[in-house]
C-alpha positions as CSV (number, residue, x, y, z in Angstrom):
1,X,118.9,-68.8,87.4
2,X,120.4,-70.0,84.0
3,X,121.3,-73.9,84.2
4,X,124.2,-73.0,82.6
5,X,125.6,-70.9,85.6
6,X,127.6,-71.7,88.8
7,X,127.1,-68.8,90.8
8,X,130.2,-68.9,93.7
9,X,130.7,-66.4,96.9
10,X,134.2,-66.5,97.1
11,X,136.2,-65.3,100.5
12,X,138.6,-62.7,98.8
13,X,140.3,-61.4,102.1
14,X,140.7,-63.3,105.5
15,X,139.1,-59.9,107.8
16,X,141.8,-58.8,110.7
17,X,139.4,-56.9,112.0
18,X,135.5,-56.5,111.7
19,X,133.9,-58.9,108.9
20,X,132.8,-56.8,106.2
21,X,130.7,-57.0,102.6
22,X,134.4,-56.1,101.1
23,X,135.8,-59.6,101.6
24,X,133.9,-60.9,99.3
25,X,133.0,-61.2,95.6
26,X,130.4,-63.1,93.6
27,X,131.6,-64.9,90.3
28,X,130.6,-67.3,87.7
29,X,131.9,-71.1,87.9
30,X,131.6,-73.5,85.4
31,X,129.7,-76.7,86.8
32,X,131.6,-79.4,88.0
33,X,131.7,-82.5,87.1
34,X,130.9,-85.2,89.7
35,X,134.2,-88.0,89.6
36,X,133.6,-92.1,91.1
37,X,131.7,-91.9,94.5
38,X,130.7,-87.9,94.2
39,X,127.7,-86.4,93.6
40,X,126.3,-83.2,91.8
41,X,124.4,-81.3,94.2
42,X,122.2,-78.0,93.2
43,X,122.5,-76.0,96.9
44,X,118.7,-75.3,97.6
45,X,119.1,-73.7,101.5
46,X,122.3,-72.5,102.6
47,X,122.8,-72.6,106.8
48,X,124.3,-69.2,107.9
49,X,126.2,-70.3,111.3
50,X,128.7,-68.0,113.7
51,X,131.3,-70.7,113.4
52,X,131.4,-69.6,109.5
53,X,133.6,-67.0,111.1
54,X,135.6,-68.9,113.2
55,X,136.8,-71.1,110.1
56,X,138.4,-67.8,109.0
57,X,140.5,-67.3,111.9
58,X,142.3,-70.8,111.1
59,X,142.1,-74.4,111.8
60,X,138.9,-75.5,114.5
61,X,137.1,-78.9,113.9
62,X,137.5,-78.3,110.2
63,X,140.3,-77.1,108.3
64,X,140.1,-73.1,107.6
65,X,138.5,-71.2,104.9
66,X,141.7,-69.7,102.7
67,X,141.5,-66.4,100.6
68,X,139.8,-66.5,97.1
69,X,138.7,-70.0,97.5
70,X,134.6,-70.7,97.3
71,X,133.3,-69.5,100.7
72,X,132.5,-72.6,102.9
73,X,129.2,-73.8,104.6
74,X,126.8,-76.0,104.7
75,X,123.6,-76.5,103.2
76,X,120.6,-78.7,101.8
77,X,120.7,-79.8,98.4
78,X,119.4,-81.7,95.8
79,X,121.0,-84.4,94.1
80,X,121.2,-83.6,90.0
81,X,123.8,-86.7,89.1
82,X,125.4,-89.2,90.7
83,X,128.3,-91.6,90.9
84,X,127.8,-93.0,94.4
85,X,125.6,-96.0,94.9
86,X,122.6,-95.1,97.1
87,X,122.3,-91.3,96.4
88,X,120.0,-91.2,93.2
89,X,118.8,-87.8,91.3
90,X,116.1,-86.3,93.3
91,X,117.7,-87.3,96.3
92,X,118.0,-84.3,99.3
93,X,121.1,-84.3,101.5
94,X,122.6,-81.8,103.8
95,X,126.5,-81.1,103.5
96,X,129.2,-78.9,103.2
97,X,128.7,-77.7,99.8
98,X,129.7,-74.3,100.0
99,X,128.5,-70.5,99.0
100,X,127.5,-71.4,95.2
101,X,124.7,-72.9,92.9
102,X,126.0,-76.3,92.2
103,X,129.0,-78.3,93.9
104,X,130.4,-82.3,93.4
105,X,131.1,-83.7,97.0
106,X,132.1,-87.4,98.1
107,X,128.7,-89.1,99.1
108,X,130.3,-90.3,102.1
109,X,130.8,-86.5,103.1
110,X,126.8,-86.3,102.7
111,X,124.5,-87.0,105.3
112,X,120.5,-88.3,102.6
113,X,117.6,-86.4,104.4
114,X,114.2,-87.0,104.9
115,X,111.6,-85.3,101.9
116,X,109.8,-83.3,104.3
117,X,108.3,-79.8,104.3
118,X,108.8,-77.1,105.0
119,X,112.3,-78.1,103.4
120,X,113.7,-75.5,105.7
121,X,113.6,-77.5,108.9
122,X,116.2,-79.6,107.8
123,X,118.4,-76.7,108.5
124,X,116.9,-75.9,111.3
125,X,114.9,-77.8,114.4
126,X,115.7,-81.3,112.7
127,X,119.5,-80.3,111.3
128,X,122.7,-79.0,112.9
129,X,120.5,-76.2,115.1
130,X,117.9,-78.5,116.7
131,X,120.7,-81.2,116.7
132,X,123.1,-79.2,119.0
133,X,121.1,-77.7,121.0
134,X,119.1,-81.5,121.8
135,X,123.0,-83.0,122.5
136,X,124.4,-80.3,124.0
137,X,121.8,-79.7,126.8
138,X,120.8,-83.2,127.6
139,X,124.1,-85.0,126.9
140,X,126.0,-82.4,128.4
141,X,124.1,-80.0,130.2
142,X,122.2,-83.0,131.6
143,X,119.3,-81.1,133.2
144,X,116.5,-82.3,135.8
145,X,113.3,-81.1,136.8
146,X,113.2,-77.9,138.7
147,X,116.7,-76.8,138.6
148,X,117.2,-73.8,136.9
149,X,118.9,-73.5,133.2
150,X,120.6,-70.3,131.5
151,X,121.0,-70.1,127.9
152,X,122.9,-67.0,126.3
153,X,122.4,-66.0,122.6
154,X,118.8,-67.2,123.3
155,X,117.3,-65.7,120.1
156,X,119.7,-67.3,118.3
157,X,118.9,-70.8,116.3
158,X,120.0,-73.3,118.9
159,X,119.5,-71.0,121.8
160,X,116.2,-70.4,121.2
161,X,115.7,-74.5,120.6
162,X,117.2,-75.0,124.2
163,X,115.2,-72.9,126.1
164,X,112.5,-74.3,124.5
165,X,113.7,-78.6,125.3
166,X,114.9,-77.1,129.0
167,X,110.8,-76.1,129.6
168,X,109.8,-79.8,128.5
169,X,111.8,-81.4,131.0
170,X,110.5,-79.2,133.8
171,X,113.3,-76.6,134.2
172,X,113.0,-73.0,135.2
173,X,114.7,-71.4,132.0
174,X,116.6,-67.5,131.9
175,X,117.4,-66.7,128.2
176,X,120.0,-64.2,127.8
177,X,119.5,-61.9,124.6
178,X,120.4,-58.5,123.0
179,X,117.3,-56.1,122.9
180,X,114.4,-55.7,124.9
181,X,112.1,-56.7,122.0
182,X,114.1,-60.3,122.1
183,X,114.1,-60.4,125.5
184,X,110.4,-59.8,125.7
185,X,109.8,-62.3,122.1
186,X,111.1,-65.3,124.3
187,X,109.2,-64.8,127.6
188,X,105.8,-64.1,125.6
189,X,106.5,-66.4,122.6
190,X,108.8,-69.2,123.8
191,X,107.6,-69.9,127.5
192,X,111.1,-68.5,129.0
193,X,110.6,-67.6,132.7
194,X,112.6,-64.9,132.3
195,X,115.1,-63.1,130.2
196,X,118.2,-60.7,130.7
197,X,118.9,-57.9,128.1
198,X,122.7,-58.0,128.1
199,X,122.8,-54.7,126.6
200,X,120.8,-52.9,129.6
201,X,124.5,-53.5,131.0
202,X,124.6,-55.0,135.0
203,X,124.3,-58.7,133.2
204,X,125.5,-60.0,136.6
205,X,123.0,-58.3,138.7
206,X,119.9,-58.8,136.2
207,X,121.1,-62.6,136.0
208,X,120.9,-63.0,139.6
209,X,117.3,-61.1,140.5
210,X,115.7,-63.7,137.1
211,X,118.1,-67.0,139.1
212,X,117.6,-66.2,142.7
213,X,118.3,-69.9,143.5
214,X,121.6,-69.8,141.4
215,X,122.3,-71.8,137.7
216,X,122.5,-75.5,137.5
217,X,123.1,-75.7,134.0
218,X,124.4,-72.7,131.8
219,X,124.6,-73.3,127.8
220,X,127.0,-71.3,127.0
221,X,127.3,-69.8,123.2
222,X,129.4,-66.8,123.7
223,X,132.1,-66.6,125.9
224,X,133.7,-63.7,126.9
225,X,131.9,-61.3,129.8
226,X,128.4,-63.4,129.9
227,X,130.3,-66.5,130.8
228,X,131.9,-64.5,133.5
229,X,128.8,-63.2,135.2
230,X,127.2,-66.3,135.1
231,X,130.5,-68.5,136.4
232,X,130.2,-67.7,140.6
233,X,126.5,-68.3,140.2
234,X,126.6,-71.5,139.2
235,X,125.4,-74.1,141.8
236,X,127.6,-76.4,143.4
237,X,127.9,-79.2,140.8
238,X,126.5,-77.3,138.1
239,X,127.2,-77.5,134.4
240,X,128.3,-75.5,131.8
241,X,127.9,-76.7,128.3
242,X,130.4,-74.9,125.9
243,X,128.8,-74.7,122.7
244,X,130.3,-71.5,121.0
245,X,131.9,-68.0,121.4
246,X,130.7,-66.3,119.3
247,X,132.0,-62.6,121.6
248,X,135.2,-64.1,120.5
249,X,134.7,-64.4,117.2
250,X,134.2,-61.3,114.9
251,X,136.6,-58.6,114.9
252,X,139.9,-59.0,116.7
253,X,139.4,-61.5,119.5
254,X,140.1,-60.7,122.9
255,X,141.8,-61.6,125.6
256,X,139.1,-60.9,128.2
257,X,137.3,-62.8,130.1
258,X,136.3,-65.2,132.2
259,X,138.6,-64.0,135.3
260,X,138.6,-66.5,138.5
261,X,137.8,-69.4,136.6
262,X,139.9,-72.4,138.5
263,X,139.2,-71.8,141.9
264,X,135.5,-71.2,141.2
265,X,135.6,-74.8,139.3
266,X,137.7,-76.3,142.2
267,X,135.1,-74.7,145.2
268,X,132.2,-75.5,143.2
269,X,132.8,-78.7,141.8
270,X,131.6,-77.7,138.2
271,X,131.8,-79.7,135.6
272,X,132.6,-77.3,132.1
273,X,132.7,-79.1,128.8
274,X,132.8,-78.5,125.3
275,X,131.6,-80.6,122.8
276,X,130.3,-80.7,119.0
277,X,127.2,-82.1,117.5
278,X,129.3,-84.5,115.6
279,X,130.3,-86.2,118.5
280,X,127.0,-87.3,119.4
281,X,125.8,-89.0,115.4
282,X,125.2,-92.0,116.4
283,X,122.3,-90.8,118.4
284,X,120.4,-88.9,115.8
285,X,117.4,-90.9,114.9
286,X,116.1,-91.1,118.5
287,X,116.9,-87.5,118.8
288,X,114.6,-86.9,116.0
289,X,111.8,-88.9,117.1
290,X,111.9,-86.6,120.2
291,X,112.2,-82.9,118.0
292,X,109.5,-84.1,115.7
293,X,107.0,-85.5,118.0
294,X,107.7,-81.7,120.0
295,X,107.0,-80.2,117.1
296,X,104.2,-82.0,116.3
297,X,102.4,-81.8,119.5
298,X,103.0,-77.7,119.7
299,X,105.7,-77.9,122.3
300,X,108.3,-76.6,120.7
301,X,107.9,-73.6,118.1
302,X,110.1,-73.0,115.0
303,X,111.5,-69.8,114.7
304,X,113.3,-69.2,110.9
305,X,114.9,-66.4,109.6
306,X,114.9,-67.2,105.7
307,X,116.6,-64.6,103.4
308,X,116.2,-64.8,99.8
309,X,118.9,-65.0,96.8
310,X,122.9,-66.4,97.3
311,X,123.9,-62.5,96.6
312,X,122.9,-61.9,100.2
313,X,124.9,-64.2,101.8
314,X,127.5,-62.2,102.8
315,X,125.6,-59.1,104.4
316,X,123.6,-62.0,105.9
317,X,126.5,-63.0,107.6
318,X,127.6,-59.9,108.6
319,X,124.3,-59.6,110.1
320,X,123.8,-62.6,111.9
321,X,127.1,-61.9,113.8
322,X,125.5,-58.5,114.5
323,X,122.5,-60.0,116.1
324,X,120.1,-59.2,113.7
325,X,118.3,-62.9,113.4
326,X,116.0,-64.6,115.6
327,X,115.8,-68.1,114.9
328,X,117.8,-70.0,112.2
329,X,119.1,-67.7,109.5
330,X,119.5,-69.0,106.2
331,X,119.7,-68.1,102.7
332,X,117.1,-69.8,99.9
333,X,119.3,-70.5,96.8
């Protein structure tokens, strides 16, 4: 890459329908210049997320990504200059810096990260991925030994990380997945009891032979029909941790699904709650001690999906929203 270049991904055309390689274009930036209190930041791993897709639709936790602006997204990066106090050249933070080379952010939109390798698992078990998934079950899902846990998009890169912290703390852990080789990969690979191939069709049915005793907890990252099967199974009392939709998400969204919802809450006293990892920040040093002495220790695997060169980003996307990744996907700058 010549220093002189700011290669940029820029979103061309908000999709109506189907995402596709057509809304975007690559072109050549100048490098910014990093004002008071920002810092320059060379992007060295770019996190490839579903919700990259739900920015385009409009306003969520974030404002939306707008047409023929650089395309957003978050990413570890190395500091080159700065005019913040406490971030020095050399520095690695994660933050929204963007699809492109080189971007000035506010340090105080910059979260400093520890130098460890591989680099990657910033973005993965010890970043937003690992980071949800910790939150989300045991904050919300709130799990205890024996009960049983269902995770859907379990191949995926916090999926794949819950199954993995539900089997820790002695739960009985169904992964839902796309593909028999997925559904197979987290039984033999990730110590899933069982798995559900939701494209076999009869979800509901193949949910309830891998559950017989019913779902406590259900992390829920799609929405859509897979919520619905699993919603009258639930356990009186259960909980349903709404991380994502990602059904929802790519292409024109629907309508559909779940039916019956109140009076299944109502008779089954279910507790359904959405949440971010944001929310939970102030927490994120113990819940690292915990992911790093897991890793450490063999008990919970890393599964990355690393694809090389910014070009690819988009088809990566496109891919990832497809079902195509196991574990994290990312692009290496």
């Amino acid at each position: 890459m010549s220093e002189a270049n700011n290669r940029q991904v820029l979103l061309v055309e908000k999709p109506t329908g189907k995402l596709g390689p057509e809304h975007f274009r690559m072109v050549n930036g100048g490098i910014p210049e990093p004002k008071d209190g920002e810092a320059l930041l060379r992007l060295r791993y770019l996190s490839l997320d579903a919700a990259n897709r739900a920015w385009m639709h409009g306003a969520t936790y974030r404002a939306a990504v707008e047409a023929n602006t650089v395309m957003s997204g978050g990413g570890i990066a190395e500091v080159v200059a700065s005019k913040a106090p406490g971030l020095a050249p050399g520095d690695i933070v994660f933050g929204d810096t963007g699809w492109q080379d080189y971007a000035a952010v506010p340090a105080k939109h910059l979260s400093k990260m520890p130098k460890l390798e591989p680099m990657t698992h910033l973005l993965s078990v010890y970043g937003i991925a690992g980071l949800t998934a910790y939150f989300g079950l045991l904050n919300v899902g709130k799990p205890r030994e024996g009960e049983t846990v269902v995770v859907s998009a379990a191949a995926g890169s916090v999926g794949s990380i819950v199954g993995q912290i539900a089997k820790i703390k002695g739960c009985r852990v169904v992964g839902i997945a796309g593909g028999k080789d997925k559904c197979h990969w987290l039984t033999s690979e990730f110590g899933f009891d069982a798995a559900v191939d939701y494209k076999d069709g009869g979800t509901y049915k193949a949910l309830r032979s891998a559950a017989p005793n019913g779902i406590d907890v259900y992390f829920d990252n799609v929405g859509g029909d897979i919520l619905e099967a699993c919603l009258p199974q639930m356990n009186n009392r259960g909980r349903i941790a709404c991380c994502g939709a990602i059904s929802q998400y790519d292409g024109v969204p629907s309508a559909h699904g779940p039916r019956g919802v109140p009076g299944l809450i109502v008779v089954k006293r279910l507790v359904m709650q959405g949440f971010i990892v944001m929310d939970f920040m102030d927490q994120r040093d113990a819940a690292l001690a915990d992911l790093q002495s897991w890793v450490a220790s063999g008990k919970l695997k890393v599964q990355e999906d690393v694809i090389d060169g910014l070009e690819n980003a988009p088809a990566a996307l496109i891919g990832l929203l497809a079902g195509e990744n196991r574990g994290k996907r990312m692009i290496r700058v």
